[in-house]
ROZATOR-171656 format. One record per residue (C-alpha): x, y, z; residue in three letters; residue number from 1. Coordinates in nm, 3 decimals, padded with zeros to 5 digits. Example, Ala and Ser with C-alpha at 12.3 -4.5 7.8 and 13.67 -1.06 7.14 Angstrom:
2
<rec><x>01.230</x><y>-00.450</y><z>00.780</z><zake>ala</zake><tifi>1</tifi></rec>
<rec><x>01.367</x><y>-00.106</y><z>00.714</z><zake>ser</zake><tifi>2</tifi></rec>
//
This chain:
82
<rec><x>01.858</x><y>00.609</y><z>01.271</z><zake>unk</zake><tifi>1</tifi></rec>
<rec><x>01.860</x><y>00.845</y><z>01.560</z><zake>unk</zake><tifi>2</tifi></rec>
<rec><x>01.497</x><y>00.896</y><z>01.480</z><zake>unk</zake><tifi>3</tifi></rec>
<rec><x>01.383</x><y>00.559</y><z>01.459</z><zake>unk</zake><tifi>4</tifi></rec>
<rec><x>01.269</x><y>00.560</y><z>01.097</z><zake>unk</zake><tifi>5</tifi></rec>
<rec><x>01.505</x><y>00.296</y><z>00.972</z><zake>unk</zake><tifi>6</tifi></rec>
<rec><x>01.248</x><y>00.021</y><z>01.021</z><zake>unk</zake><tifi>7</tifi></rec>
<rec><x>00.979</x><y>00.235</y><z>00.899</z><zake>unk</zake><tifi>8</tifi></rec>
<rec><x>01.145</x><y>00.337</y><z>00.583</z><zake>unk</zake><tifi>9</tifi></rec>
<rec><x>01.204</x><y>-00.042</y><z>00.527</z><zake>unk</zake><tifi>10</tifi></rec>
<rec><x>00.874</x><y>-00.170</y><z>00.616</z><zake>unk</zake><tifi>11</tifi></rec>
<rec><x>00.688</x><y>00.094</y><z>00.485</z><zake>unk</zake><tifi>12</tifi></rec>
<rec><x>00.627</x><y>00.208</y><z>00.097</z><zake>unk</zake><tifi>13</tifi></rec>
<rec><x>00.474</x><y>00.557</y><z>00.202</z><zake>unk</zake><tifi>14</tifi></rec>
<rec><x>00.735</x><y>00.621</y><z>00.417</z><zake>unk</zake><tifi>15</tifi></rec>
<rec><x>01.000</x><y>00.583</y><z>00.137</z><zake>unk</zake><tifi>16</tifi></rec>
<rec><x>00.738</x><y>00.752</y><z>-00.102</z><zake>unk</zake><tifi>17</tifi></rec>
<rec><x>00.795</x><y>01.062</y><z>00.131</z><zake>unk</zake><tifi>18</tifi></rec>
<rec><x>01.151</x><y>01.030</y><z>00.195</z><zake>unk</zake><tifi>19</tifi></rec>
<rec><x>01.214</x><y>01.014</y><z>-00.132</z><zake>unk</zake><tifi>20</tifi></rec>
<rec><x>01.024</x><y>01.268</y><z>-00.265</z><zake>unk</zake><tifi>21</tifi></rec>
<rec><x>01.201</x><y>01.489</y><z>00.047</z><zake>unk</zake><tifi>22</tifi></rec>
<rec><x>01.516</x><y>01.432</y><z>-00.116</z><zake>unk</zake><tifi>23</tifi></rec>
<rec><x>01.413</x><y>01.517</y><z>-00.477</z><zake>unk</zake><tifi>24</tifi></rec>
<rec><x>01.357</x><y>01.898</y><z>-00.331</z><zake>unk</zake><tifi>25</tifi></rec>
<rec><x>01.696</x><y>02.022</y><z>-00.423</z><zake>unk</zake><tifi>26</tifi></rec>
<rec><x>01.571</x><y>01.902</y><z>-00.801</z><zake>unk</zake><tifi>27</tifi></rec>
<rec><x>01.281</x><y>02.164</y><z>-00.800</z><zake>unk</zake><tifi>28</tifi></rec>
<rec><x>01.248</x><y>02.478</y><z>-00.926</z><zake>unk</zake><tifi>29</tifi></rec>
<rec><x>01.376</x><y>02.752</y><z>-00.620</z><zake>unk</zake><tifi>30</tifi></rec>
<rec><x>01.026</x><y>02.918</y><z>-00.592</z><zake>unk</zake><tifi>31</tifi></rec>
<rec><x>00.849</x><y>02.574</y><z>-00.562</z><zake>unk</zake><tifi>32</tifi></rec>
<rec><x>01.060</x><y>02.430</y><z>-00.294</z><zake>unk</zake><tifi>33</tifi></rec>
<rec><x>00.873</x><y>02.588</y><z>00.000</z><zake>unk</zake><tifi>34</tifi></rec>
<rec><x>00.473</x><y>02.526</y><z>-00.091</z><zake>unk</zake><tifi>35</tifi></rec>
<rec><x>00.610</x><y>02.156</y><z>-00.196</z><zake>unk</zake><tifi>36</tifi></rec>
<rec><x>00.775</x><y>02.125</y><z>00.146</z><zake>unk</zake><tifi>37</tifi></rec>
<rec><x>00.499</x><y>02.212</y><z>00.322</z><zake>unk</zake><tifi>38</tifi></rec>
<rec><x>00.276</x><y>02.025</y><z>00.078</z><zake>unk</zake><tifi>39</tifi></rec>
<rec><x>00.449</x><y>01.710</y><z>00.150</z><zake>unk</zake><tifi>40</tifi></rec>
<rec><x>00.459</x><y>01.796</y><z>00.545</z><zake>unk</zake><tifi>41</tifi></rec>
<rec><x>00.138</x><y>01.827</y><z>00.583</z><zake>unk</zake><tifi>42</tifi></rec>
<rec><x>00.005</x><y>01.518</y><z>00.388</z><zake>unk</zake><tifi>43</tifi></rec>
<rec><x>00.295</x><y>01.286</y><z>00.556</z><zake>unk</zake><tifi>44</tifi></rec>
<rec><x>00.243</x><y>01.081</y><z>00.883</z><zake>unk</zake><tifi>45</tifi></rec>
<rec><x>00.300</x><y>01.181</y><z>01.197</z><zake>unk</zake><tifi>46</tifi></rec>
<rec><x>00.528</x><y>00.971</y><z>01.230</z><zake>unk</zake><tifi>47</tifi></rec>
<rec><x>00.727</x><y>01.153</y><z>01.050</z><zake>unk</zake><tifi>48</tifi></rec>
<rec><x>00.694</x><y>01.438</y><z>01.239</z><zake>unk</zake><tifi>49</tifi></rec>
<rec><x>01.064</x><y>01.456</y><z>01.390</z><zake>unk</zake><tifi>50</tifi></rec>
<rec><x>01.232</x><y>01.404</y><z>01.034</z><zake>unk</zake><tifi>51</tifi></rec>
<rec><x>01.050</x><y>01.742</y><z>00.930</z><zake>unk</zake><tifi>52</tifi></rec>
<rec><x>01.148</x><y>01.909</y><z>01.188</z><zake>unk</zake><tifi>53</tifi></rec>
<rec><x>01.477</x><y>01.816</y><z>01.166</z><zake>unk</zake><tifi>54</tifi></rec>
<rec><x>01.461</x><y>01.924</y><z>00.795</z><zake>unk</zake><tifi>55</tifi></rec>
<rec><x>01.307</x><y>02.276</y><z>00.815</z><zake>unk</zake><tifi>56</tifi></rec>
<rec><x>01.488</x><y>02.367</y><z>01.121</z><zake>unk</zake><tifi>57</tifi></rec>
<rec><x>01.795</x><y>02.278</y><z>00.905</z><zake>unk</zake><tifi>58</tifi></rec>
<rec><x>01.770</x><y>02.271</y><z>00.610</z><zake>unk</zake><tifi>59</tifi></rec>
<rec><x>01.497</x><y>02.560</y><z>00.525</z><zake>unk</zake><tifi>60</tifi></rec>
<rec><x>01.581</x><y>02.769</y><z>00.789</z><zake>unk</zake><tifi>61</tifi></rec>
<rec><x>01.965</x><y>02.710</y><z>00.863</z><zake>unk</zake><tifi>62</tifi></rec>
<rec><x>02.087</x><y>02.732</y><z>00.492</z><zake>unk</zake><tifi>63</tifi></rec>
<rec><x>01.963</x><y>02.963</y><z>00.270</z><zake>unk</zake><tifi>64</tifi></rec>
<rec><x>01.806</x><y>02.720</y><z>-00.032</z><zake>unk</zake><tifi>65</tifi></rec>
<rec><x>01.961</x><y>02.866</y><z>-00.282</z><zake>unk</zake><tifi>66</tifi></rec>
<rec><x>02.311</x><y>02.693</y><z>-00.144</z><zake>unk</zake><tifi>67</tifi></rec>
<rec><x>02.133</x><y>02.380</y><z>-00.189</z><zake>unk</zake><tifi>68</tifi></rec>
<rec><x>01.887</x><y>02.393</y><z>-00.464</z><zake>unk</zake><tifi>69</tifi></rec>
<rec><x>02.029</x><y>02.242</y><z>-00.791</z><zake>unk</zake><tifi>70</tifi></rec>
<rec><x>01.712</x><y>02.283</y><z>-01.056</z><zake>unk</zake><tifi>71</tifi></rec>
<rec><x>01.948</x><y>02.490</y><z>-01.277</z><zake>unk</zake><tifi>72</tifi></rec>
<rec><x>02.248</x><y>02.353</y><z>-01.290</z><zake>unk</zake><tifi>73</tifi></rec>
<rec><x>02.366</x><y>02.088</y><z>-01.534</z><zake>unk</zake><tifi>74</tifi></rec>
<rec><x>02.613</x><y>01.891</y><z>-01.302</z><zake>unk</zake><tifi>75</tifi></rec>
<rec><x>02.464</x><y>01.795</y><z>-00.978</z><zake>unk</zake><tifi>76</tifi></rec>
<rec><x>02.733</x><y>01.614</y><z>-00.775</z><zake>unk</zake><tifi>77</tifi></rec>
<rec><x>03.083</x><y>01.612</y><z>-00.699</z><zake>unk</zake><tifi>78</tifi></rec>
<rec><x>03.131</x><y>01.292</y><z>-00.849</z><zake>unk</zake><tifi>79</tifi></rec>
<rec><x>03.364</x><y>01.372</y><z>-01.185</z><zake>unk</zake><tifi>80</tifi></rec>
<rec><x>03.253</x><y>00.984</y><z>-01.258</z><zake>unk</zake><tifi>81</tifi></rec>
<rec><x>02.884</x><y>01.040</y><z>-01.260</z><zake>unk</zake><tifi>82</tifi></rec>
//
C-alpha cells in the first residue's frame, strides 16, 4: 500500500502476473533465484520499479536466500493445518 500498487495489482493482470510470480521465488531452485529475479525485473514495468527495490534491497541483499528459499523442503509453512 505504501507504494501505491494496491490499485494496480487490482486493475491490472500483469501486475499480479509479476507479483505473483515474485512470490513463487522462495519455490525455486537456490541457484535459479537470482537470474529469475533479475529476469523478471527487467521485463516488469516501471511501475514497478519501487517494489523491486524494496525486494532486492531486502530481501536479496538483507537475508541471505538460503533463510528463505524453500525448493527443498517438504513442509513449507508454519501452518500444522496446511
Amino acid at each position: 500500500q505504501k507504494l501505491g500498487l494496491t490499485t494496480a495489482y487490482r486493475d491490472s493482470e500483469s501486475t499480479r502476473i509479476v507479483c505473483r510470480k515474485l512470490m513463487a521465488l522462495p519455490l525455486l531452485q537456490l541457484n535459479d533465484i537470482e537470474l529469475a529475479f533479475e529476469d523478471l525485473k527487467d521485463d516488469s514495468p516501471v511501475t514497478l520499479r519501487d517494489l523491486f527495490n524494496y525486494f532486492e534491497n531486502f530481501w536479496m541483499t538483507d537475508i541471505p536466500l538460503h533463510l528463505w528459499n524453500v525448493s527443498d523442503l517438504q513442509i513449507r509453512t508454519n501452518n500444522n493445518c496446511e
